[in-house]
Residue, then its C-alpha position, 0 to 999 in steps of 0.5 A: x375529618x372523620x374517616x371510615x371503612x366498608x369493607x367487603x370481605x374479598x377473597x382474591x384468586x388463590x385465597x381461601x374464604x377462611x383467610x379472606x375473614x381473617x383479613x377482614x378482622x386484620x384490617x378493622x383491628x389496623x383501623x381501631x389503632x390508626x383512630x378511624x371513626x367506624x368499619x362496616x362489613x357488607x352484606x352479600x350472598x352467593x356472590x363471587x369472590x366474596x366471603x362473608x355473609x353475615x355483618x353481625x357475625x363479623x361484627x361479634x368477632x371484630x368487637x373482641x378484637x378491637x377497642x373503640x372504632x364502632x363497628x357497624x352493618x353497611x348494610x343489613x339488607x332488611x327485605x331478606x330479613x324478619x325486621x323482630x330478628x334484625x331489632x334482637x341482634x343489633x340490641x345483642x351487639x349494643x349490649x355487648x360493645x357499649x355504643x360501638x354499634x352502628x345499624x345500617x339498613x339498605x334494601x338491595x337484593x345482594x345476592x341471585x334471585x334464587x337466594x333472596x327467595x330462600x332466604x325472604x320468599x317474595x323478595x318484591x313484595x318485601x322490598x314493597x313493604x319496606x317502608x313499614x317494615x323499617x318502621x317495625x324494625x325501628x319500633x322494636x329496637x326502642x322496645x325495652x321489653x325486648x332482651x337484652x336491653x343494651x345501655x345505648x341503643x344503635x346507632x340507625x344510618x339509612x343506606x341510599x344512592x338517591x331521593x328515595x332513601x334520603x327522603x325516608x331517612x329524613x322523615x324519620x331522623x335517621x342519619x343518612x349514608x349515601x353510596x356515592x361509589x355505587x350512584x350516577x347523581x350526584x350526592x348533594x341533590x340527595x343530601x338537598x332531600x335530606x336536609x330539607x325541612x328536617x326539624x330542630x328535635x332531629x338535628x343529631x341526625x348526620x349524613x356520610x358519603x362512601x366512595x371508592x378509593x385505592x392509594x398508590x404506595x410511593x414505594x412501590x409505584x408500580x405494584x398492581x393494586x388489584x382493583x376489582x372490574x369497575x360497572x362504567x354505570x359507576x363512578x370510577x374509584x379515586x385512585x393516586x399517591x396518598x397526598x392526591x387521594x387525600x386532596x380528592x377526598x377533602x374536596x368530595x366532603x366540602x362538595x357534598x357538604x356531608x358530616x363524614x366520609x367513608x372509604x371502600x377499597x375496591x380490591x381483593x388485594x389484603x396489601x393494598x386495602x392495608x397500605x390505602x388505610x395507613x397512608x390515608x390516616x397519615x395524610x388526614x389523621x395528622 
């Protein structure tokens, strides 16, 4: 089973931004050595207990730190950024970490509405635009005329939690992640959109579910795992002994029928999103 990570950079009551970073670091460099397939970094701003703001800065830092997980943006939230500046980036990072990069793209706001339009001005009419703003950003990650010109390009996962995303994922061959910890419907109708009709030249697209876990450590039953307030709107996370999530998670890939799987550990606790990633790679990476 291919199994990743998002991770959001929490910062737990007590814990400054500087430390909650270097956790961040800590836990990707744990995740390269326990043979995790990608870790992605999430992009948010101004938002409460959490500490990071740029994926590609993140990913620079963890790139030096790490040697073969790949490492990705999950997402970049294309209607706060110029799409030429996004394509020039992510060709940096390819060229800086050979086909380690993966180019993920949401199009949610991420942040208060007085930050989105400091940072994209009309964010709605962005968002509007989004379409043939991926479109631009797409045409100009193939440019070879843009500097540097990595040796592999990233790899582009579109981000979703429905028909929208899958369809426009599908449309243009790109590999298709759906937030199912984030999403209501379920994944397989989405993933129905995806696969429909997609032609034979675009067959090396993949498709990921990312839902939330939390591992009980056997040890220590009774310890407090820290999970974070769950949006009843949300899927609750998946939470148990190691062997019971793993069980979970296997039957979540079989349902859904998707290529990989992505885990988001909902808690600012460093330990328990540490000792989730262990136990997990021991259940499944044996």
């Amino acid at each position: 089973m291919k199994l990743s990570i998002l991770d959001l950079s929490p910062a737990a009551k007590g814990t400054s931004d500087e430390n909650a970073l270097q956790q961040t670091i800590d836990l990707a460099i744990e995740a390269d050595q326990l043979g995790y397939e990608r870790f992605w970094l999430s992009e948010h701003h101004q938002l409460k207990h959490i500490a990071s703001a740029s994926p590609a800065l993140m990913i620079a830092a963890i790139g030096q730190a790490t040697k073969q997980i790949r490492l990705g943006a999950g997402a970049v939230l294309l209607p706060l950024h110029p799409p030429y500046l996004v394509a020039e980036t992510h060709r940096q990072l390819a060229a800086m970490f050979p086909d380690r990069i993966d180019l993920g793209i949401g199009r949610a706001p991420g942040a208060p509405p007085e930050v989105t339009t400091r940072l994209a001005g009309n964010f709605l009419e962005a968002v509007r635009r989004h379409p043939e703003r991926l479109d631009e950003l797409l045409t100009h990650l193939a440019d070879d005329n843009i500097r540097p010109v990595p040796s592999k390009l990233p790899e582009v996962w579109l981000l979703g939690t429905g028909r929208r995303s899958a369809i426009a994922a599908r449309e243009r061959g790109l590999s298709y992640c759906f937030g199912a910890f984030m999403s209501a419907s379920p994944a397989s109708e989405a993933f129905q959109h995806y696969k429909q009709s997609l032609s034979d030249a675009r067959l090396r697209a993949k498709t990921m579910i990312a839902v939330s876990v939390a591992c009980v450590s056997p040890s220590a039953p009774n310890r407090d795992l820290a999970l974070m307030p769950h949006d009843q709107e949300h899927p609750p996370p998946i939470v148990g002994l190691p062997a019971e999530v793993a069980t979970q998670l296997k039957s979540v890939s079989r349902e859904s029928g998707a290529d990989e799987l992505m885990i988001h550990i909902p808690s600012a606790s460093f330990e328990t999103r540490h000792s989730t990633i262990q136990h997990l790679a021991d259940e499944l990476f044996a």
